[in-house]
Short mmCIF file of the C-alpha atoms (twelve columns), coordinates in Angstrom:
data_MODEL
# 
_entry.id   MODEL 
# 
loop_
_atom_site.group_PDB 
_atom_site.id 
_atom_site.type_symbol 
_atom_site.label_atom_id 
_atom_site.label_alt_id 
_atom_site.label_comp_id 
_atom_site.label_asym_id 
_atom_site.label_seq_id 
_atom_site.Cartn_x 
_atom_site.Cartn_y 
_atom_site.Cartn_z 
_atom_site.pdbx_PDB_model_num 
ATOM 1   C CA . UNK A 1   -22.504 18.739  29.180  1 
ATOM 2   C CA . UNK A 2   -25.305 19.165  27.166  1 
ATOM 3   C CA . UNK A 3   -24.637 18.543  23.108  1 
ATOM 4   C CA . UNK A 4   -27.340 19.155  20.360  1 
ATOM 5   C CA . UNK A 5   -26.274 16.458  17.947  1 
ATOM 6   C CA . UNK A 6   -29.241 18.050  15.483  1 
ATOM 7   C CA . UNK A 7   -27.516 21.639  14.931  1 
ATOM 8   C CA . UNK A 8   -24.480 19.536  14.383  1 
ATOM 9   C CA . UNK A 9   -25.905 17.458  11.535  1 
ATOM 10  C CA . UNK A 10  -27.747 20.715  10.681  1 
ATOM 11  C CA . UNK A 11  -25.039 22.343  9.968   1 
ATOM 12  C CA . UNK A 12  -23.056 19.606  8.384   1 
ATOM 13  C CA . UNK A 13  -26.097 19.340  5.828   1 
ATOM 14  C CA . UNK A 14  -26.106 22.823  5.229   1 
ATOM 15  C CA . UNK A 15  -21.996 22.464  4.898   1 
ATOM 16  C CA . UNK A 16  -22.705 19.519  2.581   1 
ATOM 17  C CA . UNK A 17  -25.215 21.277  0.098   1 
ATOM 18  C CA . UNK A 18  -23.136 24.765  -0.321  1 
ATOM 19  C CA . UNK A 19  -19.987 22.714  -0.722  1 
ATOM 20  C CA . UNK A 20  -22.136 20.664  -3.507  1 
ATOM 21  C CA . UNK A 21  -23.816 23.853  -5.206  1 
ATOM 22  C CA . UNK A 22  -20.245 25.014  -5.334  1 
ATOM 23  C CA . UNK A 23  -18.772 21.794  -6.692  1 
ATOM 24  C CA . UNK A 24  -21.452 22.096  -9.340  1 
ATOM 25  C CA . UNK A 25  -20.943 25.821  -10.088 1 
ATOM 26  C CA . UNK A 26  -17.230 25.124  -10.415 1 
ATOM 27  C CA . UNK A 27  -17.655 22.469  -12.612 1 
ATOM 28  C CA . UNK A 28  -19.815 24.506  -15.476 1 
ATOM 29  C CA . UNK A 29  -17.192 27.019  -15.531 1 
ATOM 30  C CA . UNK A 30  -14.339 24.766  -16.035 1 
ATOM 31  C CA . UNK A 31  -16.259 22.132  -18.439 1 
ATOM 32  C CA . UNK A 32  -17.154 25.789  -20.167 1 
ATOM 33  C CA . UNK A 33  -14.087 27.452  -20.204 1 
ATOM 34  C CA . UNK A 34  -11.349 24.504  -20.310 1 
ATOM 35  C CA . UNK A 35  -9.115  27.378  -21.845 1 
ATOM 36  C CA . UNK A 36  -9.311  29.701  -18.761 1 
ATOM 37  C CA . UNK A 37  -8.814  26.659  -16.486 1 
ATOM 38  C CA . UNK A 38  -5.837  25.376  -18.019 1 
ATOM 39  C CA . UNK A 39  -4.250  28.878  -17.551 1 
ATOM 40  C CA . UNK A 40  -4.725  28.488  -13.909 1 
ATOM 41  C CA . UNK A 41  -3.665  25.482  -13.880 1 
ATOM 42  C CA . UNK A 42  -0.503  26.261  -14.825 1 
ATOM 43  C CA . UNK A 43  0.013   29.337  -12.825 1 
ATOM 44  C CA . UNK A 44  -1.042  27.336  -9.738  1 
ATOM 45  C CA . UNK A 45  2.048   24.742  -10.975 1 
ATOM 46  C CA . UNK A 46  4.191   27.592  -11.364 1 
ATOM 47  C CA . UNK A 47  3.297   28.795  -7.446  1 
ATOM 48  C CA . UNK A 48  3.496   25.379  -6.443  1 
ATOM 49  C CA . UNK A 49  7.129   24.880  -7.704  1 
ATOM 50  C CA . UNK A 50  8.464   27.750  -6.324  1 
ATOM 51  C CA . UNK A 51  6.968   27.465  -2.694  1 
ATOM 52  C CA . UNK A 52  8.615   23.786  -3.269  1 
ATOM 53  C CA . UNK A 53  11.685  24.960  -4.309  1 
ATOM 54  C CA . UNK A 54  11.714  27.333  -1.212  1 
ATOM 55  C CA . UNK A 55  10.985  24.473  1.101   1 
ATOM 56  C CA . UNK A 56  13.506  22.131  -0.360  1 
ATOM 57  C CA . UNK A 57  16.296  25.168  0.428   1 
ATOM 58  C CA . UNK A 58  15.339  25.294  3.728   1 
ATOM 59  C CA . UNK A 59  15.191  22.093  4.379   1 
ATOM 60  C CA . UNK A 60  18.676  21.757  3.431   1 
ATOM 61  C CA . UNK A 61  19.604  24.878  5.598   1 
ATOM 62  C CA . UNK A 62  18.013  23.853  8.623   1 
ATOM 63  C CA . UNK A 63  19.104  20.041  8.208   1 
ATOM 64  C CA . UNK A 64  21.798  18.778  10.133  1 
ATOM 65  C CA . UNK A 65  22.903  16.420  7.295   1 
ATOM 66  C CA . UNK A 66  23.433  18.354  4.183   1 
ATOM 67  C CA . UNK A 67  21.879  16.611  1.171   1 
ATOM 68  C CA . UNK A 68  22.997  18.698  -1.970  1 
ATOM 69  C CA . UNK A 69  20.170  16.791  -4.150  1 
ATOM 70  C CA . UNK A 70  17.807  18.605  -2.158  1 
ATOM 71  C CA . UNK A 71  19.563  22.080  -2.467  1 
ATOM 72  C CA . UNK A 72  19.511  21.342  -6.004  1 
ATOM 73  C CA . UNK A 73  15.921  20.111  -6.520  1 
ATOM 74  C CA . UNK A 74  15.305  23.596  -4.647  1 
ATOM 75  C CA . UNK A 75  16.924  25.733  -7.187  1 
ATOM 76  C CA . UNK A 76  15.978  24.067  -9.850  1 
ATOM 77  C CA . UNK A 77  12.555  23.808  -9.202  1 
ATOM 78  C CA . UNK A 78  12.386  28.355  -8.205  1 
ATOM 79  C CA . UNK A 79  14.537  28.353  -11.784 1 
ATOM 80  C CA . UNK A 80  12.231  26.490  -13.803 1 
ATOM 81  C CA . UNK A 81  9.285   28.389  -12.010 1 
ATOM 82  C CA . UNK A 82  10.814  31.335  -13.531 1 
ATOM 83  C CA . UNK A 83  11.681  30.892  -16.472 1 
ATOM 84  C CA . UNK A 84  8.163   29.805  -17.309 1 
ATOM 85  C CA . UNK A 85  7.267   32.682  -15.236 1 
ATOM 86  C CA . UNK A 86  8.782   34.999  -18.202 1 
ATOM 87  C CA . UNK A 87  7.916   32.477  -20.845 1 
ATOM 88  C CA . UNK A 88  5.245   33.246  -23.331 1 
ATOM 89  C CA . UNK A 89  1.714   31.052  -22.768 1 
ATOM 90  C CA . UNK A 90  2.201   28.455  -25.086 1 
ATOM 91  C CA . UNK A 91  5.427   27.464  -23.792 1 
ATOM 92  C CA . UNK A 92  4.136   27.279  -20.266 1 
ATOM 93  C CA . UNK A 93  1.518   25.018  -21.324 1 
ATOM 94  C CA . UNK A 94  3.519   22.688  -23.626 1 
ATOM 95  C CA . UNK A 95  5.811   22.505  -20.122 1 
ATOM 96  C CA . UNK A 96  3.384   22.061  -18.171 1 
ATOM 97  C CA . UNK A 97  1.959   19.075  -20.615 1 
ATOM 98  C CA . UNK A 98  5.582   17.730  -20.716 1 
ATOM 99  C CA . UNK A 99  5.603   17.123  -17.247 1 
ATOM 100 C CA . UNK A 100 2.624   15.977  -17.078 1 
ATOM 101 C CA . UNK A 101 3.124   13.455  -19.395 1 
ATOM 102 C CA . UNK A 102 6.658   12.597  -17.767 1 
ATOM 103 C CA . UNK A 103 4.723   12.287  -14.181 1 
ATOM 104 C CA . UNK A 104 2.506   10.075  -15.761 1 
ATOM 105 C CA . UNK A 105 4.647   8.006   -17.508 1 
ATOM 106 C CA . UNK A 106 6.739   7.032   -13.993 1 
ATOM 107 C CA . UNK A 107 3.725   7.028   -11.853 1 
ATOM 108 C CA . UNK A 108 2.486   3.895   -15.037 1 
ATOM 109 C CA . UNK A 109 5.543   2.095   -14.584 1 
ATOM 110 C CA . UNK A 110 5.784   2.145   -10.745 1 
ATOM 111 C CA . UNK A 111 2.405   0.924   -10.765 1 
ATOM 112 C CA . UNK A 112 3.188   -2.089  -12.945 1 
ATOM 113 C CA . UNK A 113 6.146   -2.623  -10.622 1 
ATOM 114 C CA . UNK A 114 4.129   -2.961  -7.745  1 
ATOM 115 C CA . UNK A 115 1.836   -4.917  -8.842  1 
ATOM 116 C CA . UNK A 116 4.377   -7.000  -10.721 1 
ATOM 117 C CA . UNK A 117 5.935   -7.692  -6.903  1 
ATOM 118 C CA . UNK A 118 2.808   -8.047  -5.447  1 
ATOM 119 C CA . UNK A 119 1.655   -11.117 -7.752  1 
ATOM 120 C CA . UNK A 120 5.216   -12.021 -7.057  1 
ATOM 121 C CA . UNK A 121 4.030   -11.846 -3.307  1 
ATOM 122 C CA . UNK A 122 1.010   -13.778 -3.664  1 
ATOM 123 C CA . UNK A 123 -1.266  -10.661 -3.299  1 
ATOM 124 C CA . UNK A 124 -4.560  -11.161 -5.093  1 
ATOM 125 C CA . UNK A 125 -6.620  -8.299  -7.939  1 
ATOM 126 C CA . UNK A 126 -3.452  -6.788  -8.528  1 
ATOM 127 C CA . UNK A 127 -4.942  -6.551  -12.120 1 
ATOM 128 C CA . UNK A 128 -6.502  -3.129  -11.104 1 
ATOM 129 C CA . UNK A 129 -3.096  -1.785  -10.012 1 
ATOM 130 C CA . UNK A 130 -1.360  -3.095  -13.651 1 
ATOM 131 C CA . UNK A 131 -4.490  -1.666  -15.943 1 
ATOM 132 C CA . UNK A 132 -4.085  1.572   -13.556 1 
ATOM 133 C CA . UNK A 133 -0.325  1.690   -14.396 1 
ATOM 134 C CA . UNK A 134 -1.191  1.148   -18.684 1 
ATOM 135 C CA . UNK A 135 -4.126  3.603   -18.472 1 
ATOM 136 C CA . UNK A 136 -1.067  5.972   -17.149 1 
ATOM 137 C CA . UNK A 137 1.317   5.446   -19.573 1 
ATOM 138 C CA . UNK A 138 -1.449  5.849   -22.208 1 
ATOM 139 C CA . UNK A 139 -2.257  9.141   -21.071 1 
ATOM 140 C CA . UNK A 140 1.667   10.098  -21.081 1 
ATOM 141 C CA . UNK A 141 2.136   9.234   -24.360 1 
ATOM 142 C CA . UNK A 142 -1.286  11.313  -25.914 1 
ATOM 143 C CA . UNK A 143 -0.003  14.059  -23.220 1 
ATOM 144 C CA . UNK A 144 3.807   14.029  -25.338 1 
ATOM 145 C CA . UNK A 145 2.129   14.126  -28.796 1 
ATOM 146 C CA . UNK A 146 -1.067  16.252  -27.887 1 
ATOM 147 C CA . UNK A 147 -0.055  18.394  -25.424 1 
ATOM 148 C CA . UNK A 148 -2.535  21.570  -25.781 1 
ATOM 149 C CA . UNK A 149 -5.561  18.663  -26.899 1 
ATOM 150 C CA . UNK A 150 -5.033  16.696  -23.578 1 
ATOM 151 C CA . UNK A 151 -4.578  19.973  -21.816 1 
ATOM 152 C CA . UNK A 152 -8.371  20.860  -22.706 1 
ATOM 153 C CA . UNK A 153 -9.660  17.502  -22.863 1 
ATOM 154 C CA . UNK A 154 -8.111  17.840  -18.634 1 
ATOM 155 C CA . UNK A 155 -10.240 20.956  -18.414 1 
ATOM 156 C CA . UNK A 156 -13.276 19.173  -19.379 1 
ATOM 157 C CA . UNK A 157 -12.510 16.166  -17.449 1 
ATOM 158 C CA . UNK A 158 -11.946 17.886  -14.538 1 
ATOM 159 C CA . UNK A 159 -15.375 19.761  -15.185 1 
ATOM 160 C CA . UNK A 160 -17.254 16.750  -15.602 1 
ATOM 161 C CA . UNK A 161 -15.739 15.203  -12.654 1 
ATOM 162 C CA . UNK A 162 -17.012 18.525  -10.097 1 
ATOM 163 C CA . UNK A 163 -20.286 18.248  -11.684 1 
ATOM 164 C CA . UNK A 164 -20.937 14.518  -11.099 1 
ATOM 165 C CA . UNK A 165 -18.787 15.099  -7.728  1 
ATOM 166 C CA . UNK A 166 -20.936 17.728  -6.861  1 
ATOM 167 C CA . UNK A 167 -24.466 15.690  -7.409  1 
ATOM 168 C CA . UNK A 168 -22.948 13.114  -5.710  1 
ATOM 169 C CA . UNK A 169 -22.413 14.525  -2.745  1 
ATOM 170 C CA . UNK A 170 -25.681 16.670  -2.935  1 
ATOM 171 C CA . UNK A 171 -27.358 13.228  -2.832  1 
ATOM 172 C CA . UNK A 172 -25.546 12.140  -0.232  1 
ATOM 173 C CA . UNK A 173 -25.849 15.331  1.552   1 
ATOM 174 C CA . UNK A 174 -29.914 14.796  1.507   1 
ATOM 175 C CA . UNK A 175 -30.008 10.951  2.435   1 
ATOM 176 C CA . UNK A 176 -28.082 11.890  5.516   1 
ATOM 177 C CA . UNK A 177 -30.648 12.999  8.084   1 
# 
């Protein structure tokens, strides 16, 4: 068997610097137009909860053991997927903020309960975890009384993140030989 490992880290170099360039392209547009991303944002939410809601319904059809909370979580999530659907666009976005903000707020406080039962546990630098968990609730509570500014401020972070992202790994791509 005869392998050329050089056309293999050929072509993950080449891989590496057009998934870079296109990191960085990305990121211009969005840091540019944090309107236009937000907008997809939510439209990819609104696909997202209804090809969850579809899954959740046939999980429960196919499952042996009928769980209602999951035929429910199904419906709910197609209904709510439509109604924003039909919704004008500030409504979607305030949603979409909302739940956001509500994701945020119980991802904080299950990361200060871990960490809480961790210290309990004897587990060391659980101080990242805790600041983690306030940093979330933070954000949940600008995301409830700023909705459309923290929506845009999320375009731009996101933007800023694919940039530097994107000359990361182009450096990375270039020290790898």
């Amino acid at each position: 068997m005869n392998t050329d490992f050089g056309s293999v880290g050929k072509a993950n170099k080449t891989l590496g610097l057009i998934v870079a360039a296109l990191m960085l392209i990305l990121g211009v547009l969005v840091f540019l137009s944090p309107v236009i991303f937000a907008k997809i944002i939510v439209w990819l939410f609104i696909a997202g909860l209804i090809i969850y809601g579809v899954f959740q319904i046939i999980v429960y059809t196919k499952s042996e053991v009928k769980n209602g909370w999951s035929l429910t979580s199904g419906i709910m999530s197609i209904l709510l997927a439509v109604l924003l659907i039909f919704s004008d666009p500030l409504s979607r976005a305030s949603t979409f903020a909302f739940m956001l903000a509500f994701l945020s707020i119980t991802t904080g406080m299950n990361q200060i309960t871990a960490a809480s039962f961790m210290k309990k546990q004897g587990s060391t630098g659980t101080g990242w975890l805790t600041a983690s968990g306030i940093i979330n609730i933070i954000l949940s509570v600008f995301l409830i009384f700023n909705p459309f500014i923290m929506l845009l401020g999320f375009g731009m972070i996101a933007g800023i993140y694919l940039i530097v992202g994107g000359i990361a790994l182009f450096a990375e791509t270039m020290s790898n030989q």
